[in-house]
C-alpha positions in Angstrom: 6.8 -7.0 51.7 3.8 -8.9 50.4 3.8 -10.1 46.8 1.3 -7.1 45.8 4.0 -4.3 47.4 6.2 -6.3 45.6 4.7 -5.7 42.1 4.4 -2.0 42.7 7.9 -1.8 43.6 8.6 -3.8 40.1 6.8 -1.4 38.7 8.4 1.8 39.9 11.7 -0.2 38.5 10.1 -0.5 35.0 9.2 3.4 35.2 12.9 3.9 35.9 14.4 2.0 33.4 12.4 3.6 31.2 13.8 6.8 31.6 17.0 6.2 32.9 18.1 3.2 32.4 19.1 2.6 35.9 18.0 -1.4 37.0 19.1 -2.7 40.3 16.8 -4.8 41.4 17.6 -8.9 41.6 14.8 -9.8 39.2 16.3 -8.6 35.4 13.9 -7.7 32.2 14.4 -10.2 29.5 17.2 -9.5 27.2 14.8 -8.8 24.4 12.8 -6.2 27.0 16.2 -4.3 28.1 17.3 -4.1 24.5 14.1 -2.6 23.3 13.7 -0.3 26.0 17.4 1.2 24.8 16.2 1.0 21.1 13.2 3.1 22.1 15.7 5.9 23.9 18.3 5.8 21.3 15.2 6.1 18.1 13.6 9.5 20.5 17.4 11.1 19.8 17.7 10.1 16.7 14.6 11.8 15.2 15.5 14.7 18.1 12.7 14.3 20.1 12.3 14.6 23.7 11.0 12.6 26.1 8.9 15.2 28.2 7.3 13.2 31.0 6.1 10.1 31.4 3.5 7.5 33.8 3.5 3.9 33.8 -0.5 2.5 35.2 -0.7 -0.9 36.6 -3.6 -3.0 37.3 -4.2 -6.9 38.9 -6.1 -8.8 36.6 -6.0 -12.4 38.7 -4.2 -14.3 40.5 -3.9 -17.7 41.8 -2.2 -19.7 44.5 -0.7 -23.1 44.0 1.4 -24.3 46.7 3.9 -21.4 47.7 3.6 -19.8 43.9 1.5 -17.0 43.2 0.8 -16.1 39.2 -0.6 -12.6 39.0 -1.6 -12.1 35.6 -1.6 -8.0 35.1 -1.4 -4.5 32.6 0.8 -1.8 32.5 -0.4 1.0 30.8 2.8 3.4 29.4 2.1 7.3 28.4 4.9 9.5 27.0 4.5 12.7 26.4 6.9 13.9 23.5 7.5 17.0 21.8 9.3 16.4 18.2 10.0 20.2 16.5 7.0 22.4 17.7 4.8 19.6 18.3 3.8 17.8 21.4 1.7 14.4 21.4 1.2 11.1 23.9 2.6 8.0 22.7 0.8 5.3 24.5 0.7 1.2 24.8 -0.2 -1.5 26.5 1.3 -4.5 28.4 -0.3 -7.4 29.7 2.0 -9.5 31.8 2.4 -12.7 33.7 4.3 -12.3 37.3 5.6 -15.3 39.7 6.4 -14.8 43.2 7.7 -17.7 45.3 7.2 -17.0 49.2 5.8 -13.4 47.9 9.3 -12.4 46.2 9.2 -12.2 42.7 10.7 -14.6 40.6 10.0 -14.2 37.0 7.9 -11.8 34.7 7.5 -12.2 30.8 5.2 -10.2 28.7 2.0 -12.0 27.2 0.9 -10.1 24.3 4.1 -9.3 22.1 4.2 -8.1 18.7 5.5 -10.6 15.8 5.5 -13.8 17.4 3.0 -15.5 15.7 3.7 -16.6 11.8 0.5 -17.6 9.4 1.7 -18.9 6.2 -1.6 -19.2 5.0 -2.6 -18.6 1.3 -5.2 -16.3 -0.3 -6.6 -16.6 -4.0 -6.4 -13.5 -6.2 -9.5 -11.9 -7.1 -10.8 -12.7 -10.9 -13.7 -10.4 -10.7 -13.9 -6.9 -12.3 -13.3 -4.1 -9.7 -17.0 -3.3 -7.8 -18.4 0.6 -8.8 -17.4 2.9 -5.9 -20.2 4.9 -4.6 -18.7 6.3 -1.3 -14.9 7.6 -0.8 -12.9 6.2 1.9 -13.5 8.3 4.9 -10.2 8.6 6.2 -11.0 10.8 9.7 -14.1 8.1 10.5 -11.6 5.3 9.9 -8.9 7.5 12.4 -11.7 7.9 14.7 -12.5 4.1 14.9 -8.4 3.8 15.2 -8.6 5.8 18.2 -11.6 4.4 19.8 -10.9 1.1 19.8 -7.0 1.1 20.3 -7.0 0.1 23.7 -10.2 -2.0 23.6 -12.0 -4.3 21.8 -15.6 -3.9 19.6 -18.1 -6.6 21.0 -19.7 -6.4 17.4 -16.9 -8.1 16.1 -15.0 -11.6 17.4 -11.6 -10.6 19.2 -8.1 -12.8 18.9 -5.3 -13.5 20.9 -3.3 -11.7 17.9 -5.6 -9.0 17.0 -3.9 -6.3 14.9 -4.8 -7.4 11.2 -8.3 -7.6 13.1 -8.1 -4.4 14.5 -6.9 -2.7 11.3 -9.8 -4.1 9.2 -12.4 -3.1 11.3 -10.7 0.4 11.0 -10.9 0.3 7.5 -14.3 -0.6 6.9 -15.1 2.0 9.7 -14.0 4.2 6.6 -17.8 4.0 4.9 -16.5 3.8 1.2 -15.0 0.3 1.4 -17.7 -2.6 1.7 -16.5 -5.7 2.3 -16.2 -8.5 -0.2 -17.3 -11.8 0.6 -16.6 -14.4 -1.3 -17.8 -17.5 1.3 -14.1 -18.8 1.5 -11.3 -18.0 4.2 -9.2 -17.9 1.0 -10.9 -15.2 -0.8 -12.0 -11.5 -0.7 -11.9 -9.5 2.7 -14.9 -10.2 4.8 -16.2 -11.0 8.4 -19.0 -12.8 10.2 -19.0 -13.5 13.4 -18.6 -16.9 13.0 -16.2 -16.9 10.0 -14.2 -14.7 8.2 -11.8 -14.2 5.4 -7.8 -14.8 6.1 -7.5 -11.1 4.8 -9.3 -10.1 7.4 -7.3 -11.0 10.7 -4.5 -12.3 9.3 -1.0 -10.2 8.8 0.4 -11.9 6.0 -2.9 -12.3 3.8 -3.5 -8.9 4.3 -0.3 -7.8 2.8 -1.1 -9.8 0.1 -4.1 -8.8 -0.4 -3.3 -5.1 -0.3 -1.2 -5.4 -3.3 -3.2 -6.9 -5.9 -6.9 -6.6 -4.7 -9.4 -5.6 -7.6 -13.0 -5.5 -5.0 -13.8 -2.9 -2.8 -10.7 -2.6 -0.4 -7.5 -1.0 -2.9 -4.3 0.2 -2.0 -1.7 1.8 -3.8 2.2 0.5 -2.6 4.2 3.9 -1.5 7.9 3.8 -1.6 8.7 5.5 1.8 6.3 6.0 5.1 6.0 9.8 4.9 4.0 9.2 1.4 1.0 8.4 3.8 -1.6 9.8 5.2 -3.9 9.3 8.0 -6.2 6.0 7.7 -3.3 4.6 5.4 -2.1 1.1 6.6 1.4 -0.3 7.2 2.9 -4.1 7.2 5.6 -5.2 9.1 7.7 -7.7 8.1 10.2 -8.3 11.2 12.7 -10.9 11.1 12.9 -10.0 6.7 12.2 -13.7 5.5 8.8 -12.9 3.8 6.5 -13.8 6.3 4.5 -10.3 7.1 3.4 -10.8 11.0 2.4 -6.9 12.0 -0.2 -4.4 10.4 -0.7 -0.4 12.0 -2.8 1.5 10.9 -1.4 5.8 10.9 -3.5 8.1 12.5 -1.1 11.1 12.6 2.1 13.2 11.4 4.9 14.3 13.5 6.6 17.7 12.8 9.2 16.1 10.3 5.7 14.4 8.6 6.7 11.0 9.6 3.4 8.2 10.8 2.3 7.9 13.9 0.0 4.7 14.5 -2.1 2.6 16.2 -2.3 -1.1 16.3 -3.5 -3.8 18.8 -1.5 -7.2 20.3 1.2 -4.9 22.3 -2.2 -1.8 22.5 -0.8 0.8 21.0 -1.7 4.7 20.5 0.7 7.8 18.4 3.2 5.4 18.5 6.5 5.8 15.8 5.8 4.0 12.5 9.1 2.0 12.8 8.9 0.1 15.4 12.2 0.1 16.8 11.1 -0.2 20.3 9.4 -4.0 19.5 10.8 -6.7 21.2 10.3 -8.5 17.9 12.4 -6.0 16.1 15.6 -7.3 14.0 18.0 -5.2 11.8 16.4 -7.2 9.2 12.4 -5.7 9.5 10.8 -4.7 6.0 8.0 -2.4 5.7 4.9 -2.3 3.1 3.4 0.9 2.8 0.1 1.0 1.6 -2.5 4.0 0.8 -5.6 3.0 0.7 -7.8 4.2 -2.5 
């Protein structure tokens, strides 16, 4: 086989390892990949749903040839369909990966875009200011529609990052209408974005969390004490590896049948996906949520 019959036979692997576990081929999945892939099984019995059918999408991006190596860069795009009670919705995400074949057999494959691998300690200043009259409610189903939209892409009207999920999720938000933003003319301060510049609070994880829980502008949220307090176009943080330093944000777009989030988010692309995140590859039995409904 050629290195592209190859991939397409790595592929079909993936699909069956999703569904039944069952890996035989030479090259194996990470350790972090295999574990999450059981996690994802063993969280779909747990909450008694049902794994209905599935399709796994793969497209070449590039390659290039040095020597005898070949690095194709390329996506997988997953869709479950799950029924949970009565219900029955697509779960969907997106993988962008790096493969290495060696005389056209394949050697190695990681995954480039990975949730919770990328740690910002950076610091915001607390707002001093009296809290800005509202003239506009936060439109929860425009900032859902935006969610769903964009999950999978990216809006040239704003820049995009390598880690784009607190990016993603504020553009969501503001897609809500009632919540301006706040610029203050420092990264440190308010939640804003120019093209050019833009406030930590804006693509940044950790300062959003922050930010979320003591803001007095435009953008206010209320802390919940458990996820199914929620609603759609309310936002969650995801703290993975418990030591403080809040790497993730979703945003939840819908219910299941038991009233648990479903959510979107970018980095990993993902659609309807369960709120906690078992299924990450950056997952640890130490993850902490912050649940936070916006005002």
């Amino acid at each position: 086989m050629n290195w592209l019959e190859h991939l397409k036979f790595y592929v079909q692997k993936l699909t069956d390892w999703m569904v039944n576990e069952n890996w035989s081929d030479s090259v194996q999945l990470p350790m972090e990949e295999r574990e999450s892939f059981a996690r994802r099984k063993q969280a779909l019995h747990e909450r008694n749903a049902v794994l209905v059918n599935n399709n796994v999408e793969a497209q070449v991006l590039r390659h290039s040839v040095l020597n005898d190596t070949r690095q194709v860069d390329y996506v997988l795009h997953f869709s479950n369909l799950i029924r949970h009670g009565f219900d029955f919705y697509v779960e969907e995400w997106i993988q962008q990966r790096r493969a290495v074949f060696k005389e056209d057999i394949l050697i190695s494959d990681q995954l480039l875009n990975p949730e919770g691998k990328h740690k910002e300690k950076v610091k915001i200043e607390r707002e001093t200011d009296p809290p800005e009259p509202r003239k506009h409610n936060y439109d929860r189903l425009a900032a859902v529609r935006y969610a769903e939209r964009w999950w999978n892409t990216y809006n040239p009207a704003y820049k995009s990052f390598d880690v784009d999920c607190t990016n993603y999720i504020s553009q969501c938000l503001h897609a809500g209408g009632g919540i301006p933003m706040a610029h203050h003319g420092t990264r440190s301060k308010g939640w804003w974005f120019k093209y050019h510049d833009w406030s930590y609070s804006w693509t940044v994880a950790n300062a959003m969390r922050w930010y979320l829980s003591g803001s007095k502008s435009s953008l206010q949220a209320r802390e919940k004490s458990s996820a199914s307090q929620l609603m759609p176009g309310d936002v969650i943080c995801y703290d993975f590896d418990g030591d403080g330093h809040w790497q993730h944000t979703t945003i939840v777009v819908a219910k299941d049948s038991s009233g648990e989030p479903l959510v979107n988010a970018h980095s990993t692309d993902s659609r309807m996906r369960y709120w906690r995140y078992e299924d990450s590859t950056a997952y640890t039995p130490k993850i902490k949520y912050k649940f936070f409904h916006i005002s």
